[in-house]
C-alpha positions in Angstrom: -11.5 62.3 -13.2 -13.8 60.4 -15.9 -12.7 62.7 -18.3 -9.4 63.1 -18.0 -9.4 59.0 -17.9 -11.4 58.8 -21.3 -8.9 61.7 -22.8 -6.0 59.1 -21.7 -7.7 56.5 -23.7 -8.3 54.7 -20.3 -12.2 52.6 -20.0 -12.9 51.2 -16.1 -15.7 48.9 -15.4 -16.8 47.3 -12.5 -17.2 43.5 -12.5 -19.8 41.6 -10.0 -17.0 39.3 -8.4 -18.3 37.1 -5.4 -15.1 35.6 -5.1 -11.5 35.8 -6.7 -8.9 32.7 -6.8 -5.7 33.5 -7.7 -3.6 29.7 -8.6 0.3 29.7 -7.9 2.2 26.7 -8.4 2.7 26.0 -4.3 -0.1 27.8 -3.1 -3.6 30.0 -3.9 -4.8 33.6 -2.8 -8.5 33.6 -2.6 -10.4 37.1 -2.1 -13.9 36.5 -1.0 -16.6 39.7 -1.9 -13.8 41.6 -3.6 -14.3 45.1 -5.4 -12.8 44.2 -9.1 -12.3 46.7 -11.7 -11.5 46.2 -15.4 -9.1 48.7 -16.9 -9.2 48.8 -20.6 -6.0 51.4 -21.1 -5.5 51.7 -24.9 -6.7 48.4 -25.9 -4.8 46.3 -23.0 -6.9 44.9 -20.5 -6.1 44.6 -16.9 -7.7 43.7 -13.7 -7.9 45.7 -10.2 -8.6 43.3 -7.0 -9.4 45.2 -4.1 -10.1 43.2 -0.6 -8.5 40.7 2.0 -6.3 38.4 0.4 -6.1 34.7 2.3 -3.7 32.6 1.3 -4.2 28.2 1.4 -1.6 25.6 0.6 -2.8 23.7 -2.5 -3.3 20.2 -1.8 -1.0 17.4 -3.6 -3.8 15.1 -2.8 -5.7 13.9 -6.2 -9.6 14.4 -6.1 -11.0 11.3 -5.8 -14.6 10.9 -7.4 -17.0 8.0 -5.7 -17.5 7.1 -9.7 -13.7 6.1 -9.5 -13.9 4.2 -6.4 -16.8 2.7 -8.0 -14.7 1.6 -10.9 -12.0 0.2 -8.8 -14.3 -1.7 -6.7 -16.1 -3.3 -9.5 -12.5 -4.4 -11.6 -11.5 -5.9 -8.4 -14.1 -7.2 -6.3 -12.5 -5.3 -2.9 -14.6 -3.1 -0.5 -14.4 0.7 -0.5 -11.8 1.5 2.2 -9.3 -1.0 0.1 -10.1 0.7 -3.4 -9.9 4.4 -2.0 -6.6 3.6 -0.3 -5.0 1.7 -3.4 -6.2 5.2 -5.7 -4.5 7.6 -2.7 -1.5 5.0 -2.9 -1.3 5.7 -6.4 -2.3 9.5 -6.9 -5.3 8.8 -9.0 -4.4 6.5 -11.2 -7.0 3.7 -11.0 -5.3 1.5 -13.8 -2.2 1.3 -11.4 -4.3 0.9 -8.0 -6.4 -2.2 -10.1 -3.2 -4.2 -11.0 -2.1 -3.9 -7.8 -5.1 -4.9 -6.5 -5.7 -7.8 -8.9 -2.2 -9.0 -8.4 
């Protein structure tokens, strides 16, 4: 089978994946200890994902550092419950959730 893959022009590697994310706009596909094969077939390069599949919602919620709540909290003078809820209220954007907060 090697052989008649190399006559084809065809190269397959295996690569030492621990875990595989695949990104869609609505949503991800994660494949945790998958077997993953690169297939080099006349200079194109393609990959082979074998395992379970588990599909999560991606989260419209921003990532919220403690260095921005920080930030917020020292612009404005307000506790950390107020600044983290002001950034939710305004998806991340801290210049937004201090104005408010200073107004």
């Amino acid at each position: 089978m090697a052989g008649m893959m190399k006559k084809l022009g065809i190269q397959q590697t295996e690569v030492d994946a621990t875990e595989v994310i695949i990104k869609t706009k609505e949503k991800e596909i994660i494949f945790k200890s998958p077997q993953v094969a690169k297939v080099n077939m006349m200079g194109q390069e393609t990959y082979q994902i074998i395992g379970e599949g588990v599909e999560r919602a991606l989260s419209t919620e921003p990532e919220i550092s403690d260095e921005d709540v920080k930030t917020v909290m020292d612009q404005t003078g307000v506790d950390k419950k107020t600044a983290l809820n002001a950034i939710k209220k305004h998806k991340g954007d801290l210049a937004e959730s201090i104005m408010e907060l200073q107004s």
